[in-house]
C-alpha positions in Angstrom: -12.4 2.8 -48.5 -9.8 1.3 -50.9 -8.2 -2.6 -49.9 -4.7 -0.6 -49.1 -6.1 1.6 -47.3 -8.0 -1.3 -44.8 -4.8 -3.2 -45.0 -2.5 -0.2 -43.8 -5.0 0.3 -41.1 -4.9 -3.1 -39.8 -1.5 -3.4 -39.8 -0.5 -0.3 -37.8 -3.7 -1.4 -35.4 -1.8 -4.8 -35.1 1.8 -2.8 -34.7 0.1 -0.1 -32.3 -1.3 -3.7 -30.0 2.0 -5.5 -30.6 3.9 -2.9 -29.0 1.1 -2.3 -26.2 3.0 -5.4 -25.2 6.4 -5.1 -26.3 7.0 -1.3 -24.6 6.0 -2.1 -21.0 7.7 -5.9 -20.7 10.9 -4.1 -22.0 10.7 -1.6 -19.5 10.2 -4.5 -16.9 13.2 -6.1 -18.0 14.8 -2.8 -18.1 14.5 -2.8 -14.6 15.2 -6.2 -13.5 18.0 -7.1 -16.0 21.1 -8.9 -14.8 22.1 -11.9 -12.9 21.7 -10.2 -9.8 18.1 -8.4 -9.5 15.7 -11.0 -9.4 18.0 -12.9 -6.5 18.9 -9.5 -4.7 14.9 -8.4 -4.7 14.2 -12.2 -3.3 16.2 -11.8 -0.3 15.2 -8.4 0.4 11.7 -9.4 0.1 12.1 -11.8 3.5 13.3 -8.5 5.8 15.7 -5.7 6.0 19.6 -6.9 5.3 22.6 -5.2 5.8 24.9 -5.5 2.6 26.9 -8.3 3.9 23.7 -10.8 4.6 22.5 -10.1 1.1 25.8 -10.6 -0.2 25.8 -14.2 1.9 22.4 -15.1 0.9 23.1 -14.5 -3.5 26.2 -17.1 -3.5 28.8 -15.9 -6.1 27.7 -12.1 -6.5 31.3 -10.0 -6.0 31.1 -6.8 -3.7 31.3 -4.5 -6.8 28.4 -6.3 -8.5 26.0 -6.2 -5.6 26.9 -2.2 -5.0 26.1 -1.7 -8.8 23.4 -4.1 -8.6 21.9 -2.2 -4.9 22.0 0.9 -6.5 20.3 0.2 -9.3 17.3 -1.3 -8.1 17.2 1.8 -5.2 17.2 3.8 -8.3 14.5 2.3 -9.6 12.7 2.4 -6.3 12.6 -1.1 -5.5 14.6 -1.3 -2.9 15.1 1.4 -0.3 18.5 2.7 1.1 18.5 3.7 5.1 21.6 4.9 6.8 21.2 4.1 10.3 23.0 6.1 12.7 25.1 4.2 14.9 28.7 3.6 15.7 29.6 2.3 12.8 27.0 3.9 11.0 24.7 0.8 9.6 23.2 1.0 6.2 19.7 -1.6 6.0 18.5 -2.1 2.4 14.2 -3.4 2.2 12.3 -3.8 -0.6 9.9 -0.8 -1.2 6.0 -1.6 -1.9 6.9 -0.9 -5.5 9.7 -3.8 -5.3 6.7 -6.3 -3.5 4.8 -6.1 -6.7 7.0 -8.1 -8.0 5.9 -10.7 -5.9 3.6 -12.3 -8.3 6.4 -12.4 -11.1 9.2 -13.3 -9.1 6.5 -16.4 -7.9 5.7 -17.2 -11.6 9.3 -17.5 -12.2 10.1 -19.9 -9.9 7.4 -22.0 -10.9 8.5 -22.0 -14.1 12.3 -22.5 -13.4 10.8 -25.7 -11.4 9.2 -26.7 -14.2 12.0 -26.2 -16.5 14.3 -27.5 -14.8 12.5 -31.0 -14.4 11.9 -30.8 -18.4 15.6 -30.2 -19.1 17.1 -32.5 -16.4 14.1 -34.9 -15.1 13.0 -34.8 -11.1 15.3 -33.6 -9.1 
């Protein structure tokens, strides 16, 4: 086999394990983009909420953003949607087993954001 030939072949085994990587974290963040996501997904995670507890529990999202942000995740099947019937009807958002496997992530995150924030600001 000639040198270029090796070389090409190495190179599209190195592009061909770079994007092994790159595809499914950029379908993660895909998923979880946004401000909101991360934060919404936490508060779900501690029991069902109506819309107005998540919206008190993620200080500063706006009504709009949080319906975008609901719908989005439900469509990515992290959350589920349930219309309770009731006078007024009641709608309960919980995260979805798919949403809980987040849970190691989410937990890495935090850590890190702990640690970040003592490097960028000292102990706090």
């Amino acid at each position: 086999m000639e040198l270029t030939n090796v070389l090409k072949d190495e190179k599209d085994e190195a592009q061909d394990e770079c994007n092994d990587w790159i595809i499914p974290v950029k379908d993660a963040l895909d998923a979880l983009h946004g401000r909101w996501k991360i934060p919404i997904l936490i508060s779900v995670s501690f029991g069902k909420k109506r819309f107005s507890q998540i919206a008190a529990e993620v200080s500063g999202i706006t009504d709009k953003s949080l319906s975008k942000e609901l719908k989005e995740l439900e469509a990515n099947q992290l959350i589920s949607r349930t219309v309770v019937e009731s006078f007024p009807p009641r709608v309960d958002y919980c995260i979805t087993g798919h949403g809980r496997s987040l849970k190691n992530v989410i937990t890495e995150l935090r850590d890190w954001g702990r640690l970040h924030r003592q490097t960028m600001f000292g102990k706090r």
